[in-house]
C-alpha positions in Angstrom: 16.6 17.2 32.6 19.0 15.0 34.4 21.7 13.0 33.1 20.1 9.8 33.9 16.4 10.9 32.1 18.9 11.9 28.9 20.0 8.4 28.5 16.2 7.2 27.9 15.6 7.9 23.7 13.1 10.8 23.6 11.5 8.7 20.7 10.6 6.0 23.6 9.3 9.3 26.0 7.5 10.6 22.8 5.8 7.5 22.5 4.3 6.8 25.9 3.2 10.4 25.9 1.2 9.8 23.1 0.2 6.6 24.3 -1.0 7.6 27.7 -2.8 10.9 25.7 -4.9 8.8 23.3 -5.9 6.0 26.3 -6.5 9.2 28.4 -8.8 11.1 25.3 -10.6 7.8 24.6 -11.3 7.4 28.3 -12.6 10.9 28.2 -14.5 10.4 25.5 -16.2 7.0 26.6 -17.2 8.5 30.1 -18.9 11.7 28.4 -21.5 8.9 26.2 -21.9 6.5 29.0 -22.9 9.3 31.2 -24.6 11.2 28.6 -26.7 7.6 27.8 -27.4 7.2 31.7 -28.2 10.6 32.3 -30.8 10.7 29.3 -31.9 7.0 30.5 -32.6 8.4 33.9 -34.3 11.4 32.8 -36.8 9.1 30.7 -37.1 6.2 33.7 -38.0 9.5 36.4 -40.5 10.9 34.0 -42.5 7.6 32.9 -42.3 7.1 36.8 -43.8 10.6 37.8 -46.6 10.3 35.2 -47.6 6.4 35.3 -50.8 7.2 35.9 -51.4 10.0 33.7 -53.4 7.8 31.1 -55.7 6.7 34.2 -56.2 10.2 35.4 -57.2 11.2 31.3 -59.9 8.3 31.3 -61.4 8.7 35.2 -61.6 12.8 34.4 -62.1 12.8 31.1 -64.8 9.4 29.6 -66.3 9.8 32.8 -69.1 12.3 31.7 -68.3 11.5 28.0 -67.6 8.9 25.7 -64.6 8.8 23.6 -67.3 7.9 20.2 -70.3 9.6 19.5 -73.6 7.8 18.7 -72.6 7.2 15.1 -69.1 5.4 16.2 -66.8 8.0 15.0 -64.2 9.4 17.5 -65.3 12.4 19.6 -62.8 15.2 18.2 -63.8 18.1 20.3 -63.5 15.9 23.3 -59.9 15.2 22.4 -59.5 19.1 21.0 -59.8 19.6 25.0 -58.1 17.0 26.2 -54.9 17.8 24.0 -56.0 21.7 25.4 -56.1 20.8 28.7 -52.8 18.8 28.9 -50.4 21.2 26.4 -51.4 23.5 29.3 -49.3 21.8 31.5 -46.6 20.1 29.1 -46.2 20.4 25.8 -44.7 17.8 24.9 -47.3 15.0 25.6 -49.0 13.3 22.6 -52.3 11.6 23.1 -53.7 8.4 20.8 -56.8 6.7 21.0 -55.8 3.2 20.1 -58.2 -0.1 19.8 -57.9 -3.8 21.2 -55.6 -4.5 18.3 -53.1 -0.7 18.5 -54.7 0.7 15.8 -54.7 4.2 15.8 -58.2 5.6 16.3 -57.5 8.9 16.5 -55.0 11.5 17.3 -54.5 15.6 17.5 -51.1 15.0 16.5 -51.5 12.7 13.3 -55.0 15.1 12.3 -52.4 17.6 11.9 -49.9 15.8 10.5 -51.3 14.8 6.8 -49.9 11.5 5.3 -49.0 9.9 9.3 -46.2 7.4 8.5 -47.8 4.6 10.5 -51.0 3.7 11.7 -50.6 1.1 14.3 -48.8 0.7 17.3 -47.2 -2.0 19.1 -49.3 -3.6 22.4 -46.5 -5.5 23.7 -44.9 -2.8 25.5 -48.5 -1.3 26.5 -49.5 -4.8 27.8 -46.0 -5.2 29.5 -46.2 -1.8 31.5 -49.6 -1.9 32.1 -48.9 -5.3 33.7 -46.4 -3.6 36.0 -48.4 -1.1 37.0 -46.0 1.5 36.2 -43.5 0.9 37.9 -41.4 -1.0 34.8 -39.1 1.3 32.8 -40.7 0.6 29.4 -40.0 2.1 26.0 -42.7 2.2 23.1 -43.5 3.0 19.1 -43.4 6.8 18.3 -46.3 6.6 15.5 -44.5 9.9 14.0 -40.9 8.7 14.1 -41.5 4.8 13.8 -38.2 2.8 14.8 -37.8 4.9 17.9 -38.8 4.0 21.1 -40.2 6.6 23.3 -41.5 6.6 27.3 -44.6 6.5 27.6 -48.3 5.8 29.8 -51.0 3.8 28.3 -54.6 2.6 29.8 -57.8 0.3 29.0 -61.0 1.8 28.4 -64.3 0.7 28.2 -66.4 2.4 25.7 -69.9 0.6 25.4 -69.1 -2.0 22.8 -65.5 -0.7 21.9 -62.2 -1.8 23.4 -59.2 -0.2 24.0 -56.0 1.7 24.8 -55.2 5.5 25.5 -51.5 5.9 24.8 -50.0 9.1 25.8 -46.2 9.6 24.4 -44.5 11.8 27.7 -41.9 13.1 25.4 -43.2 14.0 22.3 -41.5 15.8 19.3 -41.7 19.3 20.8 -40.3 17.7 24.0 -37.7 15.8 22.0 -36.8 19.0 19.7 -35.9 21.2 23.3 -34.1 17.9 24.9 -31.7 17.4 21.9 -31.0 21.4 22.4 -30.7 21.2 26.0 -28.7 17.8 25.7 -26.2 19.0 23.2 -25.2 22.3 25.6 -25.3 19.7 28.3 -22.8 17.3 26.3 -20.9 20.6 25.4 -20.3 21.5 29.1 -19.8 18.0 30.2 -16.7 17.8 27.6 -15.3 20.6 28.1 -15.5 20.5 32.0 -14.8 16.2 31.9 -11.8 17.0 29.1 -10.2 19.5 30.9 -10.2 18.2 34.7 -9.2 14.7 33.2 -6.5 15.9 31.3 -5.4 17.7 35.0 -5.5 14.7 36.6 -3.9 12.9 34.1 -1.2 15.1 33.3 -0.1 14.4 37.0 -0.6 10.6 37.1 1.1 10.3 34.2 4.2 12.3 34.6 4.3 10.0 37.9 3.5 6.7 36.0 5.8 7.5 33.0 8.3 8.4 35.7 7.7 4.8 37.8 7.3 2.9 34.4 11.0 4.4 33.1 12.5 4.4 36.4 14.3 1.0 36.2 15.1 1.0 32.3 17.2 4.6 33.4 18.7 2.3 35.6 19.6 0.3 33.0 20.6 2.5 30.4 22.9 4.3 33.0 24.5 0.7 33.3 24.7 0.0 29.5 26.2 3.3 29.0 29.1 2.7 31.4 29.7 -0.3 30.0 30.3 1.2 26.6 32.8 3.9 28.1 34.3 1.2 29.7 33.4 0.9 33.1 33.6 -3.3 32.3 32.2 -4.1 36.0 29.0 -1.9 35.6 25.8 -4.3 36.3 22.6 -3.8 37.6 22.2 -4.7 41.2 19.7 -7.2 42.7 18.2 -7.6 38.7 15.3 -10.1 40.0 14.1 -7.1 41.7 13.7 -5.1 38.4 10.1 -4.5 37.1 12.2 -5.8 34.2 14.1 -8.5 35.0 14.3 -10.2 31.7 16.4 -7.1 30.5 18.4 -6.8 33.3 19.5 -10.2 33.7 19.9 -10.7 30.1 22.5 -7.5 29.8 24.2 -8.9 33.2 24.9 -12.3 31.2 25.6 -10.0 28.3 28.5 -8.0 30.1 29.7 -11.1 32.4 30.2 -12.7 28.5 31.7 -9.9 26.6 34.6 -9.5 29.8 35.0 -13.4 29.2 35.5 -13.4 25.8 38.0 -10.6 26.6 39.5 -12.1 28.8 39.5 -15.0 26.4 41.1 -13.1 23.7 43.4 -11.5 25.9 45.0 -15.3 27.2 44.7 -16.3 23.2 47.2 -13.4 22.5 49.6 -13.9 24.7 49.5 -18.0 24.0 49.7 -16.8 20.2 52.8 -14.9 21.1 54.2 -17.5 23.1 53.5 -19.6 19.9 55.0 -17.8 17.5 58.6 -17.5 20.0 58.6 -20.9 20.1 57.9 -21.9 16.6 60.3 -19.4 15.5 62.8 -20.8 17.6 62.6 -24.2 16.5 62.6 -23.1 12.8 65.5 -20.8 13.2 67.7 -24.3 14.9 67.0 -26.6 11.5 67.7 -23.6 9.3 71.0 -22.7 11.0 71.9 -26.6 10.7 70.9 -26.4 6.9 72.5 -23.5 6.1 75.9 -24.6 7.5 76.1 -27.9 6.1 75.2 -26.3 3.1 77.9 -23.8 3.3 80.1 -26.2 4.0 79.4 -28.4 1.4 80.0 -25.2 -1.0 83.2 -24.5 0.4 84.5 -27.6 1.1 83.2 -29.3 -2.0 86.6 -30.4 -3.4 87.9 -31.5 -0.3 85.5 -33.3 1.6 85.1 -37.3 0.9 82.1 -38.9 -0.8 81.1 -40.3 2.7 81.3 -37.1 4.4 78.8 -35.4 1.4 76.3 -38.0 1.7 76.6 -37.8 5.8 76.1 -34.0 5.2 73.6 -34.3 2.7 71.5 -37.0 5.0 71.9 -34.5 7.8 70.3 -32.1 5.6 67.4 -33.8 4.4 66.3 -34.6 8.3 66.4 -30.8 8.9 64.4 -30.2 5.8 61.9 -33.2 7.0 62.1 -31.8 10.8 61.1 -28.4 8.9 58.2 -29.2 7.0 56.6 -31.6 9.9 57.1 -28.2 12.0 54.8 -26.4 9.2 52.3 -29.0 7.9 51.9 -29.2 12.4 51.6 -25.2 12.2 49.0 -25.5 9.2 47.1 -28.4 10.7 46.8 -27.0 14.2 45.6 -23.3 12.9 42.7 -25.0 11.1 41.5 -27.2 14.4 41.8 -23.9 16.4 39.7 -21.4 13.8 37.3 -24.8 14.0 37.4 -25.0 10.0 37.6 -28.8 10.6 34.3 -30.4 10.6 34.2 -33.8 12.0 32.8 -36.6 9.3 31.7 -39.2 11.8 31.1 -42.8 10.4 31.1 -46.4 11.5 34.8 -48.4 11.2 37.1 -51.0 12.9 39.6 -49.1 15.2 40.8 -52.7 15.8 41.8 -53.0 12.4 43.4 -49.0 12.3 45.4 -49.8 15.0 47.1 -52.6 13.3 47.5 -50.6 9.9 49.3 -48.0 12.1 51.4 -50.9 14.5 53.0 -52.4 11.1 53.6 -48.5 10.0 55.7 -47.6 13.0 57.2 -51.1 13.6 60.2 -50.0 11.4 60.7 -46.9 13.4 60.6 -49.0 16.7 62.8 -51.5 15.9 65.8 -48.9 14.9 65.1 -47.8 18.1 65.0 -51.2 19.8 61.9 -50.9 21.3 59.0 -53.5 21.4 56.0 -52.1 19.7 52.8 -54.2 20.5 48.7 -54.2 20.2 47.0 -55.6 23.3 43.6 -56.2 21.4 40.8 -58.6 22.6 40.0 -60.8 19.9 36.5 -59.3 19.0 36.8 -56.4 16.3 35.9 -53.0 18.0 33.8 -51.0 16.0 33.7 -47.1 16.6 31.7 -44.2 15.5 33.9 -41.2 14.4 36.1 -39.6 11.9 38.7 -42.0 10.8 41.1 -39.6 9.2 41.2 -37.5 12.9 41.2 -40.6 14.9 44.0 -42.1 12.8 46.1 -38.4 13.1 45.5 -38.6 17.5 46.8 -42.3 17.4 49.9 -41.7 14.9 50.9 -38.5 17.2 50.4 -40.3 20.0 52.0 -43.3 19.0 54.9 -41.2 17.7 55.1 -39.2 20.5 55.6 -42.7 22.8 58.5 -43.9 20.8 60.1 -40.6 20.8 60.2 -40.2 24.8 61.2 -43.9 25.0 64.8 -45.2 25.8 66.1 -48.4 23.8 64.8 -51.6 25.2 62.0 -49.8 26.7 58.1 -50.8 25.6 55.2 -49.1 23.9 51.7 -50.7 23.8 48.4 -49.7 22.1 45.5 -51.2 23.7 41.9 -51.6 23.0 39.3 -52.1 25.5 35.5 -52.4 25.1 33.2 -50.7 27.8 30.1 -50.8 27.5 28.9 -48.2 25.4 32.3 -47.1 24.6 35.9 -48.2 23.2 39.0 -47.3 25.7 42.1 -46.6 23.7 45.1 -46.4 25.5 48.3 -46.0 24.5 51.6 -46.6 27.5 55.2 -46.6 27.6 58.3 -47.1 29.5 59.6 -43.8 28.6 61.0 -41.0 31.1 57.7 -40.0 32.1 56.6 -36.5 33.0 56.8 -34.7 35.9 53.6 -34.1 37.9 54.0 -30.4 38.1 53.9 -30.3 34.3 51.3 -32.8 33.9 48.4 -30.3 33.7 50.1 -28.6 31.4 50.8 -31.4 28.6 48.1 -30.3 26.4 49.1 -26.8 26.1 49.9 -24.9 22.7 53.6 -25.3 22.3 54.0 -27.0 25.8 57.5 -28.6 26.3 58.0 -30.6 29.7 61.3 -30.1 29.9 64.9 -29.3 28.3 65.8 -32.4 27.3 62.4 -32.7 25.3 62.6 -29.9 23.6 65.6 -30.9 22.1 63.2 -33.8 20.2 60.0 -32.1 19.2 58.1 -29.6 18.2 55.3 -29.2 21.1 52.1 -29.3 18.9 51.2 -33.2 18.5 49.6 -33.4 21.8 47.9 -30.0 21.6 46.5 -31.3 18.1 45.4 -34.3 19.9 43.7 -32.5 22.2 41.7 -30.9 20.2 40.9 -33.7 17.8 39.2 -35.5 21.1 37.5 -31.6 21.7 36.0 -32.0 18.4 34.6 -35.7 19.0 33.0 -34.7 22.6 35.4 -36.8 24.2 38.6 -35.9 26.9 42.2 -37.6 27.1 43.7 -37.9 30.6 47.6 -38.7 31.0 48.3 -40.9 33.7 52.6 -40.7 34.6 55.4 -41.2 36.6 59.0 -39.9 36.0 61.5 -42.5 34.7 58.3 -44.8 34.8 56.7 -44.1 31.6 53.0 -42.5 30.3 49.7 -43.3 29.5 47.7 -41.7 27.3 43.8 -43.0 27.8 40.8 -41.4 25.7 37.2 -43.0 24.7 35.4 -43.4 21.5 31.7 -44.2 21.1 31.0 -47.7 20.4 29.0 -48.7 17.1 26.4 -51.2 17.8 26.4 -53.5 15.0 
């Protein structure tokens, strides 16, 4: 056996074996009774046929020089002693019964003999019906010994005097039936062992070659998955529409075109982790070193150092220590929206009125900076559809973000914008602007434009942004020129009131 045929299961070869050997045995079986049924079917039809007339030829030879009665109406025995003589003579298995107009049995060599007859009476409908074909109609009628069975058989009116009737003559009678069942069961014997045994030739070759045909393209296919899984990532099956199984085939080409994507995947979300994780450590490592030296200082300096100086020391301090936990709740907060534990909970509010909760928040912070903080708004309230607390955590690190990256004197406005079925938020400033050659990059875990930035921030608001809009369906786009200032544009489904 070939590599390739050791792939297939030899439960699955096992199966179609026993399969194709039951169809083939019941097939075997099936053709032995239908032929044995047609065969006994013909026998019967060719010897009703061959002696049609034999009940014609009994009452021309036989009631024409005697009656069938004598003079006192009883039924002339010795003439039907001879008959059944003359007749045995030639077959042995023919039964002969006087019947009247109605089937009643007159009289018959067979019942004399047979004591306690189980019937007395025979049908005329089938006598009538092959009569009326002359013959030549493949009928089959009562047995008055075995009644229920239907036996071939030749029937014909006679005329005696006053008296009516039928002479029905069974053609296969129960010495004829006895030798048939012998002959027929050797015959069946021979028929099965001869059919059986140049079936099971025949299809012992067709089906080692269907089996063969039928498994040919799933060897193709387990060759394939079993490269995959040593590692042979670019093993597919070729021209899969073509497969007798194409379903499978195209389904484990999507399959392995997925698993070396998520790979792939995985493999980018590594490296990005590790870029992370250099970054973050970098930026924790600069407010530590500035805590613990002002610290230190303060220690060893203590006695020395002016009551201004320890509060300038201390305040320096405490913005490290705030720098340092924004940098981890960021951390925490951005790990949750990337293992996708946050679940949006969308609802109907006014982003009009959010904005201007978060415009009076920041207003402080704006105005130390000298910079004009406004809302361009339209006075009709907008009304959105989506999860407040994540649409109020995009527009503060957005909003924060603008004031950061903003010189004194410089501008930051939050405007609102209805569109049809949709509220444009967009949120522009006069700040330094980013270059275009970083501008795709923006979003990016950890993504600083430049030096100067990274002096003032962490990198993770706008990647948390990001992924706030990801998780509402909706994309931000940043539209920016250096030393011109940015805008950061997203949509939010309108609620119709």
């Amino acid at each position: 056996m070939s590599s390739n045929e050791k792939t297939l299961t030899p439960k699955l070869i096992k199966k179609l074996w026993l399969a194709f050997i039951t169809l083939v045995l019941w097939m075997g079986v099936s053709y032995i009774l239908i032929t044995g049924y047609l065969a006994n079917k013909y026998s019967q039809e060719t010897t009703q046929r061959l002696n049609a007339d034999v009940a014609n030829h009994v009452i021309d030879e036989k009631f024409k020089d005697a009656s069938p009665f004598l003079q006192d109406g009883s039924v002339n025995k010795p003439l039907f002693g001879d008959l059944m003589h003359d007749m045995m003579a030639v077959n042995r298995g023919i039964e002969v019964y006087l019947l009247d107009d109605k089937g009643t049995i007159l009289y018959s060599v067979v019942l004399d003999h047979e004591a306690g007859a189980p019937t007395k009476s025979v049908s005329l409908a089938p006598i009538t019906d092959f009569i009326d074909g002359k013959g030549n109609k493949f009928v089959l009628g009562d047995d008055p010994i075995n009644p229920g069975q239907g036996k071939i058989f030749s029937a014909a009116p006679y005329t005696a005097g006053e008296k009516d009737g039928f002479i029905y003559i069974i053609l296969a009678g129960k010495q004829f039936q006895q030798v048939s069942s012998n002959l027929l069961g050797q015959y069946f014997t021979k028929l099965g062992l001869g059919a059986t045994a140049l079936t099971m030739l025949f299809a012992a070759l067709i089906g080692l070659l269907s089996i063969w045909f039928l498994t040919k393209n799933l060897r193709v296919i387990t060759k394939n998955v079993r490269n995959f899984q040593e590692g042979d990532l670019n093993a597919r099956i070729e021209n899969p529409e073509k497969s007798d199984i194409s379903i499978l085939a195209n389904s484990f080409n999507e399959m392995a075109d997925t698993i070396v994507g998520n790979m792939d995947k995985m493999k980018s979300v590594d490296l990005l982790r590790r870029e992370l994780i250099a970054n973050v450590s970098h930026d924790l490592r600069t407010p530590l070193a500035i805590l613990k030296g002002y610290i230190e200082t303060l220690q060893m300096k203590r006695d020395s150092l002016t009551e201004a100086e320890k509060q300038e020391y201390l305040q320096i301090t405490h913005d490290n220590v705030d720098k340092l936990s924004n940098l981890i709740n960021q951390l925490f907060e951005y790990s949750k929206l990337e293992a996708e534990q946050v679940v949006p909970v969308k609802e109907p509010f006014s982003i009009t009125e959010l904005s201007h909760d978060l415009i009076a928040k920041f207003k402080v912070l704006a105005e130390k900076k000298q910079i004009e903080l406004t809302l361009d708004n339209p006075n009709e309230n907008c009304m959105v559809f989506a999860d407040v607390s994540l649409v109020e955590r995009a527009l503060k690190n957005l909003i924060e973000n603008a004031i950061k990256y903003t010189n004194s004197k410089g501008k930051v406005t939050l405007s609102l914008q209805k569109q049809r079925n949709n509220i444009s938020i967009n949120i522009s400033d006069t700040g330094v602007g980013i270059p275009i050659s970083e501008q795709p990059f923006v979003f990016d875990r950890y993504k600083q434009v430049n030096e100067s930035a990274k002096k003032r921030g962490q990198g993770l608001g706008l990647a948390i942004v990001k992924k706030i809009m990801d998780l509402h369906g909706t994309t931000i786009t940043v539209l920016s020129k250096p030393s011109e200032g940015s805008s950061f544009i997203f949509n939010l489904p309108a609620y119709q009131v």
